[in-house]
C-alpha positions as CSV (number, residue, x, y, z in Angstrom):
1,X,24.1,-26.3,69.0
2,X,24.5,-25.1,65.7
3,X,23.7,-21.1,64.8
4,X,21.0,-20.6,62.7
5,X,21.0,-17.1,61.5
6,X,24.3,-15.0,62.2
7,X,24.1,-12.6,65.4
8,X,22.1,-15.2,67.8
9,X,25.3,-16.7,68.7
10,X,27.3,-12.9,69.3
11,X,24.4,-10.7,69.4
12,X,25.7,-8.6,67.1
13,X,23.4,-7.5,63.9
14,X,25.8,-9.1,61.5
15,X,23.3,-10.0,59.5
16,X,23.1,-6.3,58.5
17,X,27.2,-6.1,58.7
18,X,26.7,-8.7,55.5
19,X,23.9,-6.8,53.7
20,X,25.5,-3.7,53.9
21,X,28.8,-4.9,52.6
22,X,27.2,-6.7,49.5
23,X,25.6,-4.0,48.7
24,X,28.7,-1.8,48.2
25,X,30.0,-4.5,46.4
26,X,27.2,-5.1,44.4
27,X,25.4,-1.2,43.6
28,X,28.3,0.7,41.7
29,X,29.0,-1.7,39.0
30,X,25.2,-2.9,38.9
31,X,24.5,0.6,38.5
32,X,27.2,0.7,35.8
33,X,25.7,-2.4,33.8
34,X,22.0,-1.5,33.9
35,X,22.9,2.2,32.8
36,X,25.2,0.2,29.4
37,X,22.0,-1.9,29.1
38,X,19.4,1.1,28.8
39,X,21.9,2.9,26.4
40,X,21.6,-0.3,24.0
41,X,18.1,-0.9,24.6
42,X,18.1,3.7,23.5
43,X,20.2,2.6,21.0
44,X,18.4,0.2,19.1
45,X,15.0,1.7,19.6
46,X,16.3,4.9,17.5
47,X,17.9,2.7,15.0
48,X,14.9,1.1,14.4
49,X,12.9,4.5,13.8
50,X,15.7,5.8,12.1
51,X,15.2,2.9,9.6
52,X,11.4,2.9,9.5
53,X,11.8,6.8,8.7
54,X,14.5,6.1,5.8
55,X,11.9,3.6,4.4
56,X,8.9,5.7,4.3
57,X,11.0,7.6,1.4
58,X,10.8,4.5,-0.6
59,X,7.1,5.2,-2.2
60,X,8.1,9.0,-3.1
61,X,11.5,8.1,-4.6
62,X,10.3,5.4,-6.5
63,X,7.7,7.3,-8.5
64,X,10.2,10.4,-8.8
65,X,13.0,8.3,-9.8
66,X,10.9,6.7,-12.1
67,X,11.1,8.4,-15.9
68,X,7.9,5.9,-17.3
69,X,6.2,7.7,-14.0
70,X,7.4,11.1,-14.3
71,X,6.6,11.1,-17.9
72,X,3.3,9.5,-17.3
73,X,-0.2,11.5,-18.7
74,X,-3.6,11.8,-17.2
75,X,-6.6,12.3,-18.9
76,X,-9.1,14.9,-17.7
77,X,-12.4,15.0,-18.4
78,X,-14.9,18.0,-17.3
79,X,-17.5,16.0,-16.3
80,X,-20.4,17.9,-14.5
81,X,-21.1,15.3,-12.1
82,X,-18.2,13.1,-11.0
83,X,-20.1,10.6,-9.8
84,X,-22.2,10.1,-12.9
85,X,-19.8,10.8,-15.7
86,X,-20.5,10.8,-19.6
87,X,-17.2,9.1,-20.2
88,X,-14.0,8.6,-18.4
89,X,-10.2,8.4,-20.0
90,X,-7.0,6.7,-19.7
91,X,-3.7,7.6,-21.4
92,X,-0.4,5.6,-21.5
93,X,3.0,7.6,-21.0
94,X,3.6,8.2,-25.2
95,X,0.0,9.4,-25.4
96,X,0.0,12.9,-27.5
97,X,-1.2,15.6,-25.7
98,X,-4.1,17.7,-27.0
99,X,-7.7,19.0,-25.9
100,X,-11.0,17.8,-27.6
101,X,-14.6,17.6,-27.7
102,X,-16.3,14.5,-27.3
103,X,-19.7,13.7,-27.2
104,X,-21.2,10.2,-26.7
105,X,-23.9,9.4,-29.4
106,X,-24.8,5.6,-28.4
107,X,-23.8,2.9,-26.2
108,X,-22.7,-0.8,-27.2
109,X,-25.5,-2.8,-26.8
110,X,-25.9,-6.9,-27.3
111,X,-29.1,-8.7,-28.9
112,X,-32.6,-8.9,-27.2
113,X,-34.5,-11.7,-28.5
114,X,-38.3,-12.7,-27.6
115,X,-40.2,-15.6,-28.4
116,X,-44.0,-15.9,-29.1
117,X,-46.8,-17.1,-26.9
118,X,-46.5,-19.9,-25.2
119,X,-49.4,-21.2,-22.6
120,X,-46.9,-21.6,-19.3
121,X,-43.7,-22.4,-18.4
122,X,-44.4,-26.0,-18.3
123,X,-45.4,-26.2,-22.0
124,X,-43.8,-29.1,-24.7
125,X,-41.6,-27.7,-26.8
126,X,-40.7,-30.9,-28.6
127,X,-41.0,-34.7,-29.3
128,X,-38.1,-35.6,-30.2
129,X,-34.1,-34.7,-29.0
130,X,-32.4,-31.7,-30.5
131,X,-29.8,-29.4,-30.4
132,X,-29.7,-25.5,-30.2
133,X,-26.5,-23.7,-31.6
134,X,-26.1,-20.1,-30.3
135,X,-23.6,-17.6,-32.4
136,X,-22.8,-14.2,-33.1
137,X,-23.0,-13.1,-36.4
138,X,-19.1,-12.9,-37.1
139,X,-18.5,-16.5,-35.8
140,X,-16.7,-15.8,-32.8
141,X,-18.2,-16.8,-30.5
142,X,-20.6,-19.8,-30.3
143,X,-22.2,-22.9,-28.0
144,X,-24.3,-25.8,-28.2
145,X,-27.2,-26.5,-25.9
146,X,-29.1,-29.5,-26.1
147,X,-32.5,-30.3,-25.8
148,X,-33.7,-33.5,-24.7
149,X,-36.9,-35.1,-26.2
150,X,-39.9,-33.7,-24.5
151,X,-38.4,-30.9,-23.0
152,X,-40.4,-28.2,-21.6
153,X,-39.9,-24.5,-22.2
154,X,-38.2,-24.2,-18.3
155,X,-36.4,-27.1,-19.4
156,X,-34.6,-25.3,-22.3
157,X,-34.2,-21.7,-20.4
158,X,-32.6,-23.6,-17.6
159,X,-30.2,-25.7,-20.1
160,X,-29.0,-22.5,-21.6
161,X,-28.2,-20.4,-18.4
162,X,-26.6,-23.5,-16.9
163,X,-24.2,-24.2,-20.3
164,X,-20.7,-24.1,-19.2
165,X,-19.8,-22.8,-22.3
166,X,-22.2,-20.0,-22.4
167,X,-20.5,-16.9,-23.4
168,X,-22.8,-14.8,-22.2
169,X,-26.9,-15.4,-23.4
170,X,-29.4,-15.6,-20.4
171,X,-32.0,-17.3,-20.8
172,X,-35.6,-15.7,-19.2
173,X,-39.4,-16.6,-18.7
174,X,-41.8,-13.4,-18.7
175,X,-45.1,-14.4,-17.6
176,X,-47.5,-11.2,-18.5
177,X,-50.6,-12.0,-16.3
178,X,-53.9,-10.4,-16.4
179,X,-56.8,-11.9,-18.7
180,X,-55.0,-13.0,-21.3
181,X,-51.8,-14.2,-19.3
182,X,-49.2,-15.7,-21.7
183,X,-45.5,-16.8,-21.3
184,X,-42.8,-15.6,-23.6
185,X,-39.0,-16.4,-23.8
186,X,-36.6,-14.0,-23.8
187,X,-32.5,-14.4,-24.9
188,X,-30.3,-11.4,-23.6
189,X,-26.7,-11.4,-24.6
190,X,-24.1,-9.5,-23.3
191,X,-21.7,-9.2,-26.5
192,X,-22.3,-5.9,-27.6
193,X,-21.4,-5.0,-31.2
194,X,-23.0,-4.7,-34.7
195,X,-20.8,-7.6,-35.9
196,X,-22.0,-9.9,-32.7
197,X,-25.4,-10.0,-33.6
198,X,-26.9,-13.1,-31.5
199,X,-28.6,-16.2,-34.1
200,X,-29.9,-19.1,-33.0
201,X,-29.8,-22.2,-35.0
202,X,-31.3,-26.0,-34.6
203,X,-31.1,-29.2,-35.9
204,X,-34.8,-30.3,-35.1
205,X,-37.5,-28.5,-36.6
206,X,-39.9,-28.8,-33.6
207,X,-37.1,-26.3,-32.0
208,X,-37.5,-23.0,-34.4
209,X,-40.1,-21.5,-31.9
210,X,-37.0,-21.5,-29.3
211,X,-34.5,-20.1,-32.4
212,X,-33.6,-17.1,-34.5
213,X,-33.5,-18.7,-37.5
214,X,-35.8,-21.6,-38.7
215,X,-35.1,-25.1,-40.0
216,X,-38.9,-26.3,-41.2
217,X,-41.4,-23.9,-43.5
218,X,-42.9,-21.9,-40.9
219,X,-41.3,-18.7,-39.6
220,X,-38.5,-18.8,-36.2
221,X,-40.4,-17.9,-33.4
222,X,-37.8,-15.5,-31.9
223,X,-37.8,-12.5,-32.8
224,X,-35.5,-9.6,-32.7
225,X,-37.1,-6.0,-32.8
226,X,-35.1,-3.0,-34.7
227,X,-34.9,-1.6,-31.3
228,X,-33.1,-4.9,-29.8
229,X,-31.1,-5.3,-32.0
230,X,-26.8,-5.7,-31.4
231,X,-25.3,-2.3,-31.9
232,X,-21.5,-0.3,-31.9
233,X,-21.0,2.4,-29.6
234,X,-20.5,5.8,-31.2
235,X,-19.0,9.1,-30.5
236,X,-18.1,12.3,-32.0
237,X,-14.4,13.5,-31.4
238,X,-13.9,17.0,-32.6
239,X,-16.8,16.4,-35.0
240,X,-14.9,12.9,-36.2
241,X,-17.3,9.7,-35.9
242,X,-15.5,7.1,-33.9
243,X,-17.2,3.0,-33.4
244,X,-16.4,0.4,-31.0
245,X,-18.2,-3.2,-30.8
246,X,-17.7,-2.2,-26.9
247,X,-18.3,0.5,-24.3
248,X,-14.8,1.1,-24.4
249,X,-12.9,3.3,-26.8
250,X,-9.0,2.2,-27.4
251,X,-6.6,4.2,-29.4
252,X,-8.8,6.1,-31.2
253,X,-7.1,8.9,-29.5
254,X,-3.7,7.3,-29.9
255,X,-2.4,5.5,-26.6
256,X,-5.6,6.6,-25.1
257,X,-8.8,4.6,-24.0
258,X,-11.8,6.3,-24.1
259,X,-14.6,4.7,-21.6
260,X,-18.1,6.0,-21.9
261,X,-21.0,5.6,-19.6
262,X,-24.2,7.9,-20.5
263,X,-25.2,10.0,-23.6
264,X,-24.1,13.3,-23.9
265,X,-26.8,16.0,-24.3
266,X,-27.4,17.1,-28.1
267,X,-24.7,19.4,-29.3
268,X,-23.2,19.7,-26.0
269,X,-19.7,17.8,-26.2
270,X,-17.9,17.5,-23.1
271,X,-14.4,18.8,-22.9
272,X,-11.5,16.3,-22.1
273,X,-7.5,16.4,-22.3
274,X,-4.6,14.5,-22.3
275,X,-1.5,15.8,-20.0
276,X,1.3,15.4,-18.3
277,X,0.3,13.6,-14.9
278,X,1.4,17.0,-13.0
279,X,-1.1,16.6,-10.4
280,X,0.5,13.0,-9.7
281,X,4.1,14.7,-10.1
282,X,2.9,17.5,-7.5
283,X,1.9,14.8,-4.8
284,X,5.1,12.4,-5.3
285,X,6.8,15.7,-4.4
286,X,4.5,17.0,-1.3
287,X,4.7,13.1,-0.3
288,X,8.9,13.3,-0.5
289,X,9.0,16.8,1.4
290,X,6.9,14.9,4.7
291,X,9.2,11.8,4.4
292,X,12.2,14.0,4.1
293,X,11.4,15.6,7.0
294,X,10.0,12.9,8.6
295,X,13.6,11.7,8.4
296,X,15.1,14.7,9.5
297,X,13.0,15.1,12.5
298,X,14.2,11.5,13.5
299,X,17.8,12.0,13.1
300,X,17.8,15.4,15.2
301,X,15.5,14.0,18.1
302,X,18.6,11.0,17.7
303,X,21.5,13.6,17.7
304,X,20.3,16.5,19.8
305,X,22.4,18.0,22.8
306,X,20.9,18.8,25.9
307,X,22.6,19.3,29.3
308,X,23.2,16.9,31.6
309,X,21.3,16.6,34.7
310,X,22.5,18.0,38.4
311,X,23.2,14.1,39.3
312,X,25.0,14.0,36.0
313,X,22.6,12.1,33.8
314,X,23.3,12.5,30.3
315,X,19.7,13.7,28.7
316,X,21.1,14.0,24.9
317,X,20.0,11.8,22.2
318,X,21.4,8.4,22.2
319,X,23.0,8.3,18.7
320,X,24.9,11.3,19.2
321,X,28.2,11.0,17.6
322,X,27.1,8.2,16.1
323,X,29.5,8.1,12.4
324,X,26.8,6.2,10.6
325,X,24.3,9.0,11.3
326,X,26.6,11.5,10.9
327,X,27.2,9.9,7.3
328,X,23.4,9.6,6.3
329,X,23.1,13.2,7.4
330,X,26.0,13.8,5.4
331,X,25.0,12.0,2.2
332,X,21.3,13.1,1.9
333,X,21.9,16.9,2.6
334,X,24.7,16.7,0.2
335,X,22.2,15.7,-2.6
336,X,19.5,17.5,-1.3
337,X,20.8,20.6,-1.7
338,X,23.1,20.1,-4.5
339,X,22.2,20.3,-8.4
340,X,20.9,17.6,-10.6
341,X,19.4,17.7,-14.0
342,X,20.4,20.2,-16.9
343,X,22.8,22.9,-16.5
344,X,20.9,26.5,-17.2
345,X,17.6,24.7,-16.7
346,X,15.6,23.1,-13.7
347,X,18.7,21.9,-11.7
348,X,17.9,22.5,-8.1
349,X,14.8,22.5,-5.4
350,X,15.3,25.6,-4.9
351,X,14.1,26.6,-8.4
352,X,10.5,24.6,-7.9
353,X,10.4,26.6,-4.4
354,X,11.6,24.3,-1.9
355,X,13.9,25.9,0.7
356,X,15.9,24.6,4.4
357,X,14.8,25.7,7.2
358,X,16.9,26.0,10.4
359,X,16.3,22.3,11.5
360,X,17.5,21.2,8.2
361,X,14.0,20.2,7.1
362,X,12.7,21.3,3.5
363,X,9.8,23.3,3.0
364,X,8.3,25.2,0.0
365,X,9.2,29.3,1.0
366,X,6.7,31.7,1.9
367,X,8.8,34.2,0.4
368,X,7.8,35.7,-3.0
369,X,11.0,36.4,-5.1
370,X,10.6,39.3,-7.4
371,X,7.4,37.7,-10.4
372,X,8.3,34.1,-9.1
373,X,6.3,33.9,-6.7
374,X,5.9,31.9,-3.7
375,X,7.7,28.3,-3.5
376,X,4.4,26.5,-4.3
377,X,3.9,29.3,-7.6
378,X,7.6,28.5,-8.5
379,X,6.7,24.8,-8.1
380,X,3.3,24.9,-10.6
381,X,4.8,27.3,-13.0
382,X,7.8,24.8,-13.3
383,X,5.3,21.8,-13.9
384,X,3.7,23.9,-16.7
385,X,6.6,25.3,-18.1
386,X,9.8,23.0,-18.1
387,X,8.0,19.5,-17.1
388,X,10.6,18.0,-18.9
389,X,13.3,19.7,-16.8
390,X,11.6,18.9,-13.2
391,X,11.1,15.5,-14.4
392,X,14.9,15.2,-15.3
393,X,15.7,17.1,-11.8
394,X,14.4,14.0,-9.8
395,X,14.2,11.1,-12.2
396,X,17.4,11.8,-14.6
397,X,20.4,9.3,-14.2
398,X,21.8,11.9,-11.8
399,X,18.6,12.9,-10.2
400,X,18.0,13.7,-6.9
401,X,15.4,10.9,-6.4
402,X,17.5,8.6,-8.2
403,X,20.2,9.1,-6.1
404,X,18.8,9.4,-3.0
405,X,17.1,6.0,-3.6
406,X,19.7,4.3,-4.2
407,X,20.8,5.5,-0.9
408,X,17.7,4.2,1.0
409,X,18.4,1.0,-0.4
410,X,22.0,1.3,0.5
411,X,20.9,2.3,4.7
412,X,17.5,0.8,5.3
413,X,17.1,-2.4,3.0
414,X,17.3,-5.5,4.7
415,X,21.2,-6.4,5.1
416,X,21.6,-2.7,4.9
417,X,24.3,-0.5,7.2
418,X,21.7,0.7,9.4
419,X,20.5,-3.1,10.2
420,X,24.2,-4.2,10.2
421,X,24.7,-1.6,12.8
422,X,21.4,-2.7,14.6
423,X,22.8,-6.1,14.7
424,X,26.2,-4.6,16.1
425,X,24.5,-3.0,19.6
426,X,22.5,-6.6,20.0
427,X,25.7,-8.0,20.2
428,X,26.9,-5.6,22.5
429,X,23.4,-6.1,24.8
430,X,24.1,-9.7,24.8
431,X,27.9,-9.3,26.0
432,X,26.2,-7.0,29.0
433,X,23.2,-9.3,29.9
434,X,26.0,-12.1,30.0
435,X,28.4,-9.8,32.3
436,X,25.4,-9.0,34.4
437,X,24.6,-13.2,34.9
438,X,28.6,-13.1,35.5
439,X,28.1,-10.1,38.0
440,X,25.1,-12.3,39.6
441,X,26.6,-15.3,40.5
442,X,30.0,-13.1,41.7
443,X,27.5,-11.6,44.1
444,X,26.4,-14.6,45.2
445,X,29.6,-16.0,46.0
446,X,30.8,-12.5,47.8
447,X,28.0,-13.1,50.3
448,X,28.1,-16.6,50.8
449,X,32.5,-15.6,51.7
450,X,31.2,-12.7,54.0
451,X,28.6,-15.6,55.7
452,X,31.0,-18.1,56.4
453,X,33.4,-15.2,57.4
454,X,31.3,-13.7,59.7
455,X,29.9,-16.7,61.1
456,X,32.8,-17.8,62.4
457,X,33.2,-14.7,64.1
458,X,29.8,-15.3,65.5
459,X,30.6,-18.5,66.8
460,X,33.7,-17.7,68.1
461,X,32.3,-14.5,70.0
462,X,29.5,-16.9,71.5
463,X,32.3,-19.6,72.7
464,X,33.5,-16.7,74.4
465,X,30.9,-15.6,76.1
466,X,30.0,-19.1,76.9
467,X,33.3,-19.7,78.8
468,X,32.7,-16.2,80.4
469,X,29.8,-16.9,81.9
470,X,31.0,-20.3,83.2
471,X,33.9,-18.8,85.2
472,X,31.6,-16.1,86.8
473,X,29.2,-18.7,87.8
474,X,32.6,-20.8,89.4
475,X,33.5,-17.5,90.8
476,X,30.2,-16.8,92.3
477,X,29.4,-13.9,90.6
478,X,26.0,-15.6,88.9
């Protein structure tokens, strides 16, 4: 009779001989690969934030490094109600910089043309086929709508609006009502512009009550009122008359584009300017400061000491020690605190206010230094007074944000040392989850030794006891 489970045949609990056995075999070194795994697992976790923080530099650096950027203008206008401006402005970087008064005399406007009375919409308009030839005045634009024999006045409005090579006329039927009720057609057109004065042509006289201009004796029955006529809009800059066939105004201030919405009140210009772009300038840099730190913050939480526990747990940060860390720490605060720019001007952020504090993070100094002022007056009266030098501080071949991107680029771009080093601990992760498979089926084949091991003692013991028993019973003891 075979022994199913070790022990029956002895009565010994060797099944718990063998569990305990394999598991002092098997707890210290498990022990010692799951603690290897969690410190790559650590590892790469922080790498990865340690790169996503690096990146979120990108967008700062990249305007600051940036001389078309840094050297870029902004229009201002002092609108009284932002949300229903007179006129709005846009400047290029080589736009001059000056102040003016602007005032918005007329809008563009395109050509409003009305027909005469006709009985309904369903009314003949003519016999025989035709064509209608829509243009403006200067020839630049036209199209060709025609009009088959018979065609009633919803006929024509609907051939118009539905011309693929409309430029821009709509076509509409007003019917008036009350006790005369008649039905007009109107043509609006959306070129504005004196030159782009809307005519309408034919080649069938039945057709000049549906044109601008006639082709038989009698008058063309559309008409186009003083009033609806095409027109240029016009403002005053600075008392100088300014046109444009558009709503929108470009290089009459030179490099400037001048975009106007609503009339100005009478003799009450509105006053606009053309700038650096120091409020965009002032945000790249608030935007840099947070990443910086962001980045900072990220590489201390990495790197920090603390203590380890009573049971001898290390609780410091996992990439302590680390030399690729230790070189990005390195290489930023090495340009971050150095000098850049012109000698004897703007050559450091200490001089637009920015200071370290204790964690190595920048901030802009609460201190006032003598008629400086505090770091955030240092950095405004810098912006107004040497723009040139704080653009050349960060942008300037060896400017801080040109340098320091083209260290982003060289840690946290795709293929960069931070992935490469990434890619390194994977490697090392895979090495332990294979060691650990290696450690499994060790185990297994410790136990199944200390099974057959200790079931031969179990079998042996039971013979034993077998034979034991038979000899008492010869004896007469049983």
């Amino acid at each position: 009779m075979g022994i199913s489970s070790l022990g029956i045949g002895s009565g010994l609990a060797l099944d718990d001989l063998v569990f305990q056995l394999v598991q002092a075999e098997r707890a210290p070194r498990l022990q010692a690969i799951e603690k290897r795994q969690e410190q790559a697992r650590v590892q790469i976790s922080a790498l990865g934030s340690l790169r996503s923080s690096m990146n979120a530099l990108r967008d700062p650096l990249r305007t600051l490094s940036d001389p078309e950027r840094m050297q870029g203008r902004a229009a201002k206008v002092e609108n009284p109600d932002e949300d229903n401006p007179f006129f709005t402005m846009e400047s290029s970087r080589s736009a001059a910089r000056g102040n003016y008064n602007i005032e918005v005399l007329e809008l563009a406007r395109g050509t409003r043309a009305q027909s005469g009375a006709f009985v309904n919409a369903d009314e003949k308009v003519n016999e025989s086929a035709g064509n209608l030839t829509f243009a403006t005045a200067d020839g630049e634009k036209t199209f060709n709508v025609e009009v088959k024999a018979g065609a009633k006045l919803s006929d024509i409005a609907s051939a118009i609006n539905n011309s693929k090579e409309n430029f821009g006329v709509a076509a509409s039927i007003i019917n008036t009502g009350g006790a005369n009720p008649e039905t007009r057609l109107v043509f609006t057109s959306t070129v504005t512009g004196e030159a782009k004065e809307l005519s309408v042509t034919n080649d069938n006289a039945e057709l000049d009550r549906v044109s601008t201009q006639a082709t038989g004796p009698d008058p063309a029955g559309m008409e186009i009122r003083a009033e609806d006529r095409s027109r240029d809009a016009r403002i005053s800059i600075d008392g100088i008359m300014a046109y444009s066939d558009t709503n929108r105004f470009e290089n009459v201030i030179q490099n400037t584009a001048i975009i106007v919405e609503r009339l100005t009140e009478e003799d009450k210009p509105i006053k606009a300017s053309v700038d650096f772009d120091k409020a965009g300038v002032r945000s790249a840099i608030n935007s840099f400061v947070s990443a910086y730190n962001g980045l900072i913050d990220q590489i201390n939480s990495a790197t920090r000491y603390r203590p380890a526990t009573e049971e001898g747990e290390s609780r410091s940060g996992p990439l302590i020690g680390d030399s690729l860390v230790r070189s990005i720490q390195s290489s930023f605060s090495s340009i971050v605190s150095g000098s850049a720019g012109q000698p004897g001007g703007v050559n450091t952020l200490f001089q637009i206010g920015l200071t370290f504090d204790n964690e190595g993070k920048l901030r802009f100094s609460s201190d006032s230094i003598g008629d400086q002022g505090t770091g955030r007056q240092r950095l405004n009266r810098a912006l107004e007074e040497n723009f040139d030098q704080v653009s050349e501080l960060f942008s300037g071949d060896n400017g801080i944000a040109s340098r320091l991107d083209k260290l982003v680029t060289q840690y946290g771009q795709s293929g960069g040392l931070i992935q490469a080093r990434t890619q390194a601990v994977e490697s090392q992760q895979q090495q332990i989850r294979n060691e650990r498979e290696a450690f499994d089926r060790y185990i297994q084949s410790f136990e199944d030794t200390q099974r057959k091991r200790f079931a031969g003692l179990d079998k042996m013991i039971a013979n034993l006891n077998n034979s034991s028993n038979m000899m008492f019973a010869q004896m007469g003891f049983m």
